[in-house]
Structures are given as C-alpha cells and as structure tokens.
C-alpha positions as CSV (number, residue, x, y, z in Angstrom):
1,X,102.7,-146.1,-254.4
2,X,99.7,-147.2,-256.9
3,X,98.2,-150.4,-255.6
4,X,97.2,-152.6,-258.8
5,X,94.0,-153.9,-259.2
6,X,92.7,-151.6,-256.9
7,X,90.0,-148.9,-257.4
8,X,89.2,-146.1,-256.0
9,X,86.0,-144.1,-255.4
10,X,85.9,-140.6,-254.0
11,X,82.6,-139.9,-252.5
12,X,81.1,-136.5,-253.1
13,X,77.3,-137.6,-252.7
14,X,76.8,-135.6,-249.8
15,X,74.1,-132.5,-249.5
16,X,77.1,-130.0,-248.0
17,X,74.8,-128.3,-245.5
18,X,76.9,-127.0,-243.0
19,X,78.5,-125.3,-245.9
20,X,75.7,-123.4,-246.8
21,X,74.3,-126.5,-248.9
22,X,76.9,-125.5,-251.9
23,X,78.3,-128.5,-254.0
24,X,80.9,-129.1,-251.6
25,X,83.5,-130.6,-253.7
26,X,83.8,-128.2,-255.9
27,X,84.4,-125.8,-253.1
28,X,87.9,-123.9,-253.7
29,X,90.7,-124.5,-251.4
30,X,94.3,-123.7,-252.3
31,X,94.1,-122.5,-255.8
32,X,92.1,-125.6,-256.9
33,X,88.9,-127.7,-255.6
34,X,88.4,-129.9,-253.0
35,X,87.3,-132.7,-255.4
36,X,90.3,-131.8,-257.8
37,X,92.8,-132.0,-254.6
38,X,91.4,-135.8,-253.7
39,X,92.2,-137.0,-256.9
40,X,95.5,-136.0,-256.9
41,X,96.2,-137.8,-253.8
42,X,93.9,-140.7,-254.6
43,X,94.8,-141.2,-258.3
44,X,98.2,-142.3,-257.5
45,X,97.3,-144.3,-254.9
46,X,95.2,-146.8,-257.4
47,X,94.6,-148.4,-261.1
48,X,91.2,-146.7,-261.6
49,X,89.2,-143.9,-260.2
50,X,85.5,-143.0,-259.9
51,X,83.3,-140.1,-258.3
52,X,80.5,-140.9,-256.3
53,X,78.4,-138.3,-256.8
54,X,74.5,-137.4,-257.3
55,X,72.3,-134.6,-259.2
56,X,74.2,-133.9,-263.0
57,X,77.4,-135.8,-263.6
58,X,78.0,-132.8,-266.1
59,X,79.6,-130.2,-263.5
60,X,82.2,-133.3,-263.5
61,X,82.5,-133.3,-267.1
62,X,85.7,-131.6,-266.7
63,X,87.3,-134.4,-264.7
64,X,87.7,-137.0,-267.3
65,X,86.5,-139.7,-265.1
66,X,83.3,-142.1,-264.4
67,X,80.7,-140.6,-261.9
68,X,78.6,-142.9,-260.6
69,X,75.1,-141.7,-258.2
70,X,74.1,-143.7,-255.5
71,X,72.2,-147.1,-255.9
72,X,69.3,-146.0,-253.5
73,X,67.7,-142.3,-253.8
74,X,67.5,-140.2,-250.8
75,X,70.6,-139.3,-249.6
76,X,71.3,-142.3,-247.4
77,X,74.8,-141.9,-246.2
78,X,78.3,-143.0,-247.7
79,X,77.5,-146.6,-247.6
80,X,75.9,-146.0,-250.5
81,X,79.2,-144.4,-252.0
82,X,80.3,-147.3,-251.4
83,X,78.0,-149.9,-252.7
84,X,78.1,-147.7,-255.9
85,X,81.8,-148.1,-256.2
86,X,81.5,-151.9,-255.4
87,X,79.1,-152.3,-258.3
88,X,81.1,-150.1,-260.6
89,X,83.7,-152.4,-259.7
90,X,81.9,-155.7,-260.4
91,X,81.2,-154.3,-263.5
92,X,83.9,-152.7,-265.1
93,X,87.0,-154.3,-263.4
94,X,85.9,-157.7,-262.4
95,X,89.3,-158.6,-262.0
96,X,90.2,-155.8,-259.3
97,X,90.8,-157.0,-255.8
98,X,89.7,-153.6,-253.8
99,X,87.8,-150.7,-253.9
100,X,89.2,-148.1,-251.8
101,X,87.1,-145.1,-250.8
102,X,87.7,-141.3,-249.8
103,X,86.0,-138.2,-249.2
104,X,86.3,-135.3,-251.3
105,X,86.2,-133.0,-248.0
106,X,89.7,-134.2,-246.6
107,X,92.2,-132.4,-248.4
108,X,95.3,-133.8,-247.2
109,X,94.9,-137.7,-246.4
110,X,97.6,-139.7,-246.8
111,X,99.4,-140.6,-249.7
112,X,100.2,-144.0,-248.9
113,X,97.1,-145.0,-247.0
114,X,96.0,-147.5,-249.9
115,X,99.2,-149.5,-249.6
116,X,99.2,-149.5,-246.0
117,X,95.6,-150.6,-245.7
118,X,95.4,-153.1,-248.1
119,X,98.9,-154.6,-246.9
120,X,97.3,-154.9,-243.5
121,X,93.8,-156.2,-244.8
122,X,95.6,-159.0,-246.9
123,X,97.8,-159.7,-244.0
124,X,95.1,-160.7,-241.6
125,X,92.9,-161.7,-244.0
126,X,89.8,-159.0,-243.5
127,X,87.1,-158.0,-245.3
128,X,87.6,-153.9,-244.8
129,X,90.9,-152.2,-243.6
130,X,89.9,-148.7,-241.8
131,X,92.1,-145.7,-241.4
132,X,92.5,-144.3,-238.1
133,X,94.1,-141.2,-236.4
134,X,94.2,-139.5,-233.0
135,X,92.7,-142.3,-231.2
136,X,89.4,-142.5,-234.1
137,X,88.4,-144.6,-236.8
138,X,87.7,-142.8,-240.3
139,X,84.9,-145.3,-241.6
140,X,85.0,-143.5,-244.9
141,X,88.8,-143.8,-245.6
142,X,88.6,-147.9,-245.9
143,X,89.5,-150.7,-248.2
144,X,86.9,-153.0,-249.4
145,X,87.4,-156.8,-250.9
146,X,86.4,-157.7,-253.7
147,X,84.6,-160.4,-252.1
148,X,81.7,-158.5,-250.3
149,X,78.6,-159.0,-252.8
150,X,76.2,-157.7,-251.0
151,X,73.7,-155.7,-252.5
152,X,71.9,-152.0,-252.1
153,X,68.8,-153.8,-251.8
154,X,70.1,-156.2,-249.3
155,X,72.5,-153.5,-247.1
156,X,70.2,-150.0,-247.3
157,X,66.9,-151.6,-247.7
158,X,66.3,-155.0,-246.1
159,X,68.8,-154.5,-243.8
160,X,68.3,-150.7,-243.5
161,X,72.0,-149.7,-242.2
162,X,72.4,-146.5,-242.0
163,X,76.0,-145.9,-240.0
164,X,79.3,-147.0,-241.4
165,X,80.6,-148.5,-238.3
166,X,77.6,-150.5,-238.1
167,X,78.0,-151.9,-241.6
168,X,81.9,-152.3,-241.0
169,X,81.1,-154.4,-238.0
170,X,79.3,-157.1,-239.7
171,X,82.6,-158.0,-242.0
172,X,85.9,-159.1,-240.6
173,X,87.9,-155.8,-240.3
174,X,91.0,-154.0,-239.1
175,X,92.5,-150.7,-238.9
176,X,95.8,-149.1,-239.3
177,X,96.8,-146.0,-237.5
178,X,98.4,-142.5,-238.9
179,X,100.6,-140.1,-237.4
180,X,99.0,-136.8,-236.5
181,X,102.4,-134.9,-235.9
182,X,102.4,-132.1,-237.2
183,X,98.6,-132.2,-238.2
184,X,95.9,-134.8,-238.5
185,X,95.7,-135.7,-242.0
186,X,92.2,-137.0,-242.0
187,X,91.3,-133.7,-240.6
188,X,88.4,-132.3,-242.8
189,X,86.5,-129.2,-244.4
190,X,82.8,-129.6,-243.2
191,X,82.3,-125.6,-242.7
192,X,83.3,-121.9,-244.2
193,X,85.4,-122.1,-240.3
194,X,87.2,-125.1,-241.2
195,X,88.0,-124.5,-245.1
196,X,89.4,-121.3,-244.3
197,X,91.6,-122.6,-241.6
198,X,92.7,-125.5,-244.3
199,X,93.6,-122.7,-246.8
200,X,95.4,-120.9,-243.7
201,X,97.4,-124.5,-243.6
202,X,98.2,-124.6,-247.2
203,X,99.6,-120.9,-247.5
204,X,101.5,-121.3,-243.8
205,X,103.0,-124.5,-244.0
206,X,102.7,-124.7,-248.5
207,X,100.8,-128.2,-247.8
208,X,101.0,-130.7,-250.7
209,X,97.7,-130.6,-253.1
C-alpha cells in the first residue's frame, strides 16, 4: 500500500567492495538489476522516489528518477543517504511527512514495510521507525519524520557520527518486527556468494521482483 506524503530514497552510495568494487546496484540479479528490483518494491510503497547515489548520475539516466549524491564527500556511510534524502525532501516536497530509506542490495524487502513503519512511528509518536528481523535491527530500512532538521554539517561533521544506530539513538525511535518464515526478507547481496544464492532463490522458489 502507497503511504501518501511519503518519500522514498534508495541508497546506492556505497563503494561495492566486497563485490569486486563494481557499481553494485546495477549488478544483475534475476533478469533485471538490483537497483531496478528496489524500485519496484519501493515505488509502490510511496508518493515519490529518489536514488542516493555518487560518481555520474548518467548510468541512472535510464531510471527516470532524481539522483541525489551525498551532502559530505568521502564515502561517509548511509547517514549520508539519508541526510541527502531529508534535504531532497525539504526541498522538493515540503509538505511530505516521511522519508523512508532502502538499500538497493536487498532484493526482496517487504512490500508493506512503509505502512507498517510509519503506522507504528505515528502511533507512538517517534522520530524513526526501524525494521527488524531474526532478532536484528536493519538501521538502513527506517522511516524518518519530517521533523528531524538536522544538518550534514551538524550530524557528519560537528558531530562526526559515523554508525546508524548511533545516530538512531539520539531521536525517539521504534522498531517493528518481520517474519523470516520461509526466508529473511532483509537478507542481502554484499558478495558474488551471496548474489548467486539470491538468483538460486529467485529461479527455485520464482521470488517476486
């Protein structure tokens, strides 16, 4: 179920070097990419999408939608995927109420996580909603409020966070919890081992894109 006034930012900023440093989101899987499979299951999910991604937007082009780079140079982490996306946000749809972030390496998150999160976020009145699964907390797969202003000069450079948890911590926060019967659906593709025993998944069990 789309959640209105919600966007969405898939973050694809990372280096992919225990893939051989290769643009990991545009790393086949399934008859399709790895970025092009997020998008299916995140554009449904929300009223706009972005890609969080740095070097040339134009190996994108092909995707029709915004890319944004990170706010700070260096290859800092996915917070700042997500300060990109907040700023985006602020920007372009000042009226939106979250941002919801994924990674472009986990082929087969959930399709309602969105709903679920943000239901949960707005119930208890938090800050961030966090997936979880199996017992651990998937910092990347959150929902953000509108709310948070902080900046990448206040977060990455005064304050010089680094680790997702760490920056979750200092908002109020909750999580909500997946099943992982038959398979963990936040499992993800971080080497050649694990992409080929996704695309093992796909043809076996003919997993949704």
């Amino acid at each position: 179920m789309m959640v209105p006034d919600t966007v969405g930012v898939i973050l694809a900023g990372g280096q992919g070097r225990r893939m051989g440093g290769v643009d990991k989101a545009l790393v086949p899987l399934g008859g399709t990419t790895l970025i092009e499979r997020a998008i299916a299951r995140a554009s449904v999910q929300v009223s706009d999408l972005i890609i969080n991604a740095n070097g040339d937007p134009k190996r994108f082009a092909h995707l029709k939608l915004p890319v944004v780079a990170d706010p700070v140079a260096g290859f800092v982490g996915p917070i700042a995927g997500i300060l990109a996306g907040l700023g985006w946000m602020r920007a372009n749809r000042p009226k939106a109420r979250w941002l919801a972030s994924f990674s472009c390496d986990t082929p087969f998150f959930p399709i309602d996580m969105v709903e679920r999160l943000v239901a949960k976020a707005s119930s208890e009145k938090a800050k961030v909603a966090v997936a979880a699964s199996g017992g651990q907390h998937h910092h990347i797969f959150a929902v953000w409020s509108a709310d948070i202003s902080a900046t990448p000069e206040d977060v990455l450079v005064r304050d010089g966070f680094r680790k997702m948890e760490t920056w979750i911590a200092s908002f109020s926060n909750v999580h909500v919890s997946f099943d992982t019967d038959p398979f963990d659906p936040f499992t993800n593709v971080n080497t050649p081992e694990e992409l080929a025993r996704a695309e093992a998944y796909i043809v076996e069990q003919g997993a949704m894109g």
